[in-house]
One Martini backbone bead per residue (centre of mass of N, CA, C, O) as a GRO file, in nm:
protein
  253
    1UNK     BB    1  -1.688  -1.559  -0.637
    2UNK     BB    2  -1.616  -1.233  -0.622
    3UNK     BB    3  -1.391  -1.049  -0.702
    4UNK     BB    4  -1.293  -0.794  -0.506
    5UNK     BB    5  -1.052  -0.633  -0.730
    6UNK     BB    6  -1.187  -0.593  -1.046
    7UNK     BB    7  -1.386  -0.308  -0.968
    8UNK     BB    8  -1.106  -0.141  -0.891
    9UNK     BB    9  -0.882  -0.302  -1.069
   10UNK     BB   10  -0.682  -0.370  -1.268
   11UNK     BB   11  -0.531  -0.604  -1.427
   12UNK     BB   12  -0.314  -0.819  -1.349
   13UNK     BB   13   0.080  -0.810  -1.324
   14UNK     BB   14   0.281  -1.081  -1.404
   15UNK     BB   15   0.558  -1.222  -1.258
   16UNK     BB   16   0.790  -1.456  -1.314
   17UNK     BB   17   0.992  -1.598  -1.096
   18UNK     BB   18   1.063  -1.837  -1.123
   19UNK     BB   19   0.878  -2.043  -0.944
   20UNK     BB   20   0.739  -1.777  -0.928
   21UNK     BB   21   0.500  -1.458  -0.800
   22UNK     BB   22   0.422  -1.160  -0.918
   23UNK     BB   23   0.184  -0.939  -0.833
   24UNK     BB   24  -0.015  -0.637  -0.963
   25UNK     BB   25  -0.235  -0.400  -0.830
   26UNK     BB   26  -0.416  -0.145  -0.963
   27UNK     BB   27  -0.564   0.131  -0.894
   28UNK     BB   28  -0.857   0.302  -1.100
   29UNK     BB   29  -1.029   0.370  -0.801
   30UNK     BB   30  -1.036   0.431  -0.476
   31UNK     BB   31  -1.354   0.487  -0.436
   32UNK     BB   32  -1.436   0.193  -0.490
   33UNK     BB   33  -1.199   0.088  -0.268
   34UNK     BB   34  -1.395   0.182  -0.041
   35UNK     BB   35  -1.654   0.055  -0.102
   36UNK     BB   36  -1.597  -0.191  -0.051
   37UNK     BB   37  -1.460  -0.217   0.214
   38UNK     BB   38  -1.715  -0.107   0.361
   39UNK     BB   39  -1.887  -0.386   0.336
   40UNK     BB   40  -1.647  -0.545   0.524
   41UNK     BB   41  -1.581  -0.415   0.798
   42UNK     BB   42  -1.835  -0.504   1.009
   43UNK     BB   43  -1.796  -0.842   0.979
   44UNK     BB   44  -1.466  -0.798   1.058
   45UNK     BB   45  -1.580  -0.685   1.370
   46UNK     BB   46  -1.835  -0.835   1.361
   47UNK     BB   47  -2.113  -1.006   1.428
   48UNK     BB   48  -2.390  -1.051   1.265
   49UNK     BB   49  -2.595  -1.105   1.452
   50UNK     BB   50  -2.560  -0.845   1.616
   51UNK     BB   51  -2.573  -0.608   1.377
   52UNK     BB   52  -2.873  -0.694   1.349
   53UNK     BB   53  -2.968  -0.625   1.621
   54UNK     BB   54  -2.887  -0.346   1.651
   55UNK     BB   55  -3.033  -0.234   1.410
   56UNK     BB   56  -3.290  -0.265   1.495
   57UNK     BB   57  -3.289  -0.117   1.759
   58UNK     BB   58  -3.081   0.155   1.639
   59UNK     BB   59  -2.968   0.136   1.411
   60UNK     BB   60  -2.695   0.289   1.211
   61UNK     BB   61  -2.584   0.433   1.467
   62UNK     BB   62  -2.556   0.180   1.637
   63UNK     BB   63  -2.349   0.059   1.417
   64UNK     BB   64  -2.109   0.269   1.455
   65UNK     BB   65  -2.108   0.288   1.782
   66UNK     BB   66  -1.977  -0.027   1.758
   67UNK     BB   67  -1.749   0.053   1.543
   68UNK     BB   68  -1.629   0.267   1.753
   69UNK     BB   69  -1.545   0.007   1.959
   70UNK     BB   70  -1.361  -0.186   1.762
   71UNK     BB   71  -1.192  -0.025   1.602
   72UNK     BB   72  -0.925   0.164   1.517
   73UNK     BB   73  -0.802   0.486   1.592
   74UNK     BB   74  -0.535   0.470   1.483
   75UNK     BB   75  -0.285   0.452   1.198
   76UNK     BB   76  -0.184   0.188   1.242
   77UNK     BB   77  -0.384   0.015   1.296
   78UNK     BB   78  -0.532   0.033   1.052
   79UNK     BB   79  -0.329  -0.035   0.879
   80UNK     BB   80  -0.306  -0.313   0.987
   81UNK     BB   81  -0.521  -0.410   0.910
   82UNK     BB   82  -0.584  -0.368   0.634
   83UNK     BB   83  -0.414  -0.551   0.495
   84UNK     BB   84  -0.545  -0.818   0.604
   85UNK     BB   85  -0.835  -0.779   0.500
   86UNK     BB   86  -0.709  -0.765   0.188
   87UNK     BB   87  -0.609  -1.038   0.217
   88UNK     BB   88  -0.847  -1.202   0.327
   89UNK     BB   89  -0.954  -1.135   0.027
   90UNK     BB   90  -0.765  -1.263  -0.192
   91UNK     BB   91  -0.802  -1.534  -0.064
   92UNK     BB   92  -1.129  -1.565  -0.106
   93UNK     BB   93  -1.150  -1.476  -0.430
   94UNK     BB   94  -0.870  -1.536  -0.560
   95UNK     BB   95  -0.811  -1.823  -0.462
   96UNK     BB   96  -1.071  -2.020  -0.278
   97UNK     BB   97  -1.062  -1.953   0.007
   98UNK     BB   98  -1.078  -2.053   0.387
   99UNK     BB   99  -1.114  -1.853   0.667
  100UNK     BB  100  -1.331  -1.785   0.822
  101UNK     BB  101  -1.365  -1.591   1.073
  102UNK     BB  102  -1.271  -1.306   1.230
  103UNK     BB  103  -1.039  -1.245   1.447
  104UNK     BB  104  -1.106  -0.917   1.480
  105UNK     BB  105  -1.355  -0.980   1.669
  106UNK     BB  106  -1.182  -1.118   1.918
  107UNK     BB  107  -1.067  -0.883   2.044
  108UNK     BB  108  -0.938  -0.714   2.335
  109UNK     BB  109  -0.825  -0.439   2.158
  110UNK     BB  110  -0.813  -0.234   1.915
  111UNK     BB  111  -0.493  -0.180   1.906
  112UNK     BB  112  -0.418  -0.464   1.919
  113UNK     BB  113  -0.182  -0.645   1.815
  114UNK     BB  114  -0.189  -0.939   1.680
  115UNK     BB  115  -0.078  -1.277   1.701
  116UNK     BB  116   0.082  -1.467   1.444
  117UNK     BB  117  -0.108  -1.531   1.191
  118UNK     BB  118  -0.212  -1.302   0.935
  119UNK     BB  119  -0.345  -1.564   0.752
  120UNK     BB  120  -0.547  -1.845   0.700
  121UNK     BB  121  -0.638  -2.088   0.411
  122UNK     BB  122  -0.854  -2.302   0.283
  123UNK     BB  123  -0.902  -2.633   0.115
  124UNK     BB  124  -1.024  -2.904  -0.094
  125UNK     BB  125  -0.866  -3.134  -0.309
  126UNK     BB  126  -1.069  -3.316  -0.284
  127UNK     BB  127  -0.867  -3.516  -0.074
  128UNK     BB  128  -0.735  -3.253  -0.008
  129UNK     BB  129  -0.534  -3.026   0.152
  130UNK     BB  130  -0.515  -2.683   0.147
  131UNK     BB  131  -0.270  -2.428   0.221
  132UNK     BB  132  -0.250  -2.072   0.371
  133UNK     BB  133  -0.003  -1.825   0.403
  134UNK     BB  134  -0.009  -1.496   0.538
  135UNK     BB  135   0.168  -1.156   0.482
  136UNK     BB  136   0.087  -0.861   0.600
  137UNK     BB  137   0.108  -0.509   0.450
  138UNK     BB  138   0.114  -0.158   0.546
  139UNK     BB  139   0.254   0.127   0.323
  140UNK     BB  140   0.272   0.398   0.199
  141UNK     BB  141   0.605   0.294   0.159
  142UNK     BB  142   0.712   0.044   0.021
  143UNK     BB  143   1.022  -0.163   0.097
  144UNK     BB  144   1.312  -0.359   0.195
  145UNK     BB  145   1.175  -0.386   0.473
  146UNK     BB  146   0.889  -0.493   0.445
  147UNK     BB  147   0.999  -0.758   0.317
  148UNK     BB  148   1.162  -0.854   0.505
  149UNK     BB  149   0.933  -0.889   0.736
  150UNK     BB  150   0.762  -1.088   0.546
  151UNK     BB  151   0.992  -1.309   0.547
  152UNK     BB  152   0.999  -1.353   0.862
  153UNK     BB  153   0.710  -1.434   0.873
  154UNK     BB  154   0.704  -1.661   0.671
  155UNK     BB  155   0.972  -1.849   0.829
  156UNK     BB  156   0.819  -1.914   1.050
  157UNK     BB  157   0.821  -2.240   1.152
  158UNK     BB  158   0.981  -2.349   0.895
  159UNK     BB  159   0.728  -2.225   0.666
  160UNK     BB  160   0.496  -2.268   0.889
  161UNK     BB  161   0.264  -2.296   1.077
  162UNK     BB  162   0.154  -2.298   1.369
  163UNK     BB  163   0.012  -2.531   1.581
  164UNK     BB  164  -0.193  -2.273   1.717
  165UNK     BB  165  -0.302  -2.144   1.490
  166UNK     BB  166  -0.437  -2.419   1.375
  167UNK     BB  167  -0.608  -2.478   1.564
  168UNK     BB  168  -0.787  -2.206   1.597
  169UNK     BB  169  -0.856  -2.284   1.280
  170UNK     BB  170  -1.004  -2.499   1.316
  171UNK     BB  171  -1.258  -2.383   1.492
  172UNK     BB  172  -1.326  -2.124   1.310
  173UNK     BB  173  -1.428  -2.380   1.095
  174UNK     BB  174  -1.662  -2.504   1.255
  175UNK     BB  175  -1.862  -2.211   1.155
  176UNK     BB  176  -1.846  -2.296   0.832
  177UNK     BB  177  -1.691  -2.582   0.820
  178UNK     BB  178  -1.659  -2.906   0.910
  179UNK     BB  179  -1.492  -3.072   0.711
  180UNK     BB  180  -1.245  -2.892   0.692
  181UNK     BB  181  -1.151  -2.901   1.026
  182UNK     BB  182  -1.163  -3.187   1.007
  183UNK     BB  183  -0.887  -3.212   0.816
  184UNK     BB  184  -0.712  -3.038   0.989
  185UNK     BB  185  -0.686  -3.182   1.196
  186UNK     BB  186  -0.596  -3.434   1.107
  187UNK     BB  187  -0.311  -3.369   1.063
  188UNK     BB  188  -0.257  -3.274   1.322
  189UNK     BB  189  -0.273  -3.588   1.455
  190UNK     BB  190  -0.050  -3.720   1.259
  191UNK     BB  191   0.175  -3.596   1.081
  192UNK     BB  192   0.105  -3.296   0.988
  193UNK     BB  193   0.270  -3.022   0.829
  194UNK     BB  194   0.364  -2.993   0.525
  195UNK     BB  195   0.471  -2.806   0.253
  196UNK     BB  196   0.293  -2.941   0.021
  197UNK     BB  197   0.031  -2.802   0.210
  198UNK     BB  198   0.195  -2.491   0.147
  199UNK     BB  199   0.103  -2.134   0.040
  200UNK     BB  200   0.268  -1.834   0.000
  201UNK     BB  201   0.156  -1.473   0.089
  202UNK     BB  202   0.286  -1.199  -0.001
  203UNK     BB  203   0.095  -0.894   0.140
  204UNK     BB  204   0.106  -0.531  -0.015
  205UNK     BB  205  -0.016  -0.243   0.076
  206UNK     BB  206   0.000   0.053  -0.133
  207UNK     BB  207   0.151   0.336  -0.277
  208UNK     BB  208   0.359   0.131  -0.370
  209UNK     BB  209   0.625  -0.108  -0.595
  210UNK     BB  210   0.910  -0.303  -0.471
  211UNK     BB  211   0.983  -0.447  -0.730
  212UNK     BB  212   1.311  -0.521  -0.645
  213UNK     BB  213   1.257  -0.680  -0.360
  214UNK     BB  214   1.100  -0.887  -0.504
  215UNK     BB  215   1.301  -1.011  -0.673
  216UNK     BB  216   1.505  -1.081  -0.449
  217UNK     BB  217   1.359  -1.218  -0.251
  218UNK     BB  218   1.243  -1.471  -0.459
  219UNK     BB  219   1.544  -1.572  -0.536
  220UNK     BB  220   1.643  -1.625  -0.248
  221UNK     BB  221   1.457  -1.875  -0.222
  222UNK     BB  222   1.524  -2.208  -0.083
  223UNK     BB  223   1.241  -2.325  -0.028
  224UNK     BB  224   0.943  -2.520  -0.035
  225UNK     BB  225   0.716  -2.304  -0.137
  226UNK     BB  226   0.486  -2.143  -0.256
  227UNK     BB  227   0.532  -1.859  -0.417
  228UNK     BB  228   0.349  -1.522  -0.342
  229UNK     BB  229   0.331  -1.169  -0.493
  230UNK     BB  230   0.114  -0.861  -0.362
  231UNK     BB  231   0.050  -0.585  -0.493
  232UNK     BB  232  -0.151  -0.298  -0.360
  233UNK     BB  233  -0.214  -0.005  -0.554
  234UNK     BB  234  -0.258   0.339  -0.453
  235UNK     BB  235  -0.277   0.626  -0.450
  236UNK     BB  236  -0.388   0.681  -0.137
  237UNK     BB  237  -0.310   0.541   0.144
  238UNK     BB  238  -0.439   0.716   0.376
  239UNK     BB  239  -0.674   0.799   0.271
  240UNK     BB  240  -0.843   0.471   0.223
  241UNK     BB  241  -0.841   0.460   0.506
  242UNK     BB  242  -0.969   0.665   0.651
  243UNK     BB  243  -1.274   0.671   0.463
  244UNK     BB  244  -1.327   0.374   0.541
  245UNK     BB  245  -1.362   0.416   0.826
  246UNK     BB  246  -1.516   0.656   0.890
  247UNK     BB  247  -1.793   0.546   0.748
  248UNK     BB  248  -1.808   0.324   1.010
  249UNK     BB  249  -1.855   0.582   1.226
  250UNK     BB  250  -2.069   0.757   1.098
  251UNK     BB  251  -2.213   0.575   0.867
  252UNK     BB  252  -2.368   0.265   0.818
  253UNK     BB  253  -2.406   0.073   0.569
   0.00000   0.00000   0.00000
């Protein structure tokens, strides 16, 4: 799978803390990484099903008209989705995890933020089961509040994921991998989860990079968790949601 942020952003810049990492994305081309989000927007908020019986009946009118009846019209809302969205590409392209159909597929009002963890990944290395737990945040200029609350956010349920979020993620994987599901449900059903089967991605969209932030958060960690944190830097952080969303509520790609 091709890394999604590979044709728009530098290369990454990484620097080691303690045993964890950190990771800086910066965006070298705004309008490139907003029309790649645009090809994400419409199966992130709609099944392809859909999407597609839409369009042949309605054309590309019918499926905007679909999808401004899906996303958030807040600056708020879009913001928190656009976060999680694009942890959850970061996650599946540049991880290699399978995170299944997007929960905000199913959500019951397009305003409401979702509760819970805010992605979950998995993969099996041979019979072993690998998952990541991911903190999405979403911020004009990200701070030390920003950090603070999505390490309240990984430290949640002892830094595992809740058993319902993994139940609900183990259902979502049966309509994509059923062998992955099925090693998911075997944990829930046995041992259960721990920390060693379990690596955190705390995920921060902005248009700053809380740099010294980031690593009194990771040098202050004392959990048992792989820990990486990656800022993905744009150059205008509200112009780059505001033209992604407008995009598919205007004419669908």
């Amino acid at each position: 799978m091709t890394d999604f942020f590979s044709s728009w952003c530098e290369p990454p810049k990484d620097e080691a803390i303690g045993k964890h990492l950190s990771r800086l994305l910066t965006s070298e081309d705004d309008e490139a990484g907003i029309d790649a989000v645009v090809t994400l927007l419409p199966r992130t908020y709609a099944k392809r099903e859909n999407l597609k019986r839409i369009a042949k009946r309605h054309g590309k009118e019918g499926v905007a008209k679909l999808l401004s009846n899906k996303v958030p019209k807040t600056k708020n809302g879009r913001s928190g989705d656009m976060g999680e969205i694009l942890g959850t590409a970061y996650v599946q392209t540049t991880m290699g995890y399978t995170t299944g159909p997007s929960r905000l597929i199913e959500r019951d009002h397009q305003e409401w933020a979702l509760r819970g963890d805010d992605v979950l990944g998995a993969r099996l290395s041979g019979q072993k089961l690998e998952l990541v737990k991911v903190e999405a945040k979403s911020r004009a200029k990200a701070d030390k509040a920003t950090v603070t609350q999505a390490r309240e956010g990984l430290r949640r349920n002892g830094d595992l994921a809740s058993p319902h979020s993994l139940t609900q993620f183990a259902e979502r994987l049966l309509k994509k991998d059923e062998a992955l599901s099925d090693a998911l449900n075997d944990v829930l059903q046995k041992s259960g989860l721990r920390p060693g089967q379990l690596a955190h991605v705390m995920f921060i969209f902005s248009g700053t990079h809380p740099v010294s932030h980031v690593r009194d958060d990771l040098k202050a960690y004392n959990g048992n968790v792989s820990q990486t944190t990656v800022t993905v830097r744009v150059g205008a952080h509200q112009e780059f949601i505001r033209k992604s969303y407008d995009s598919v509520v205007t004419h669908a790609p």
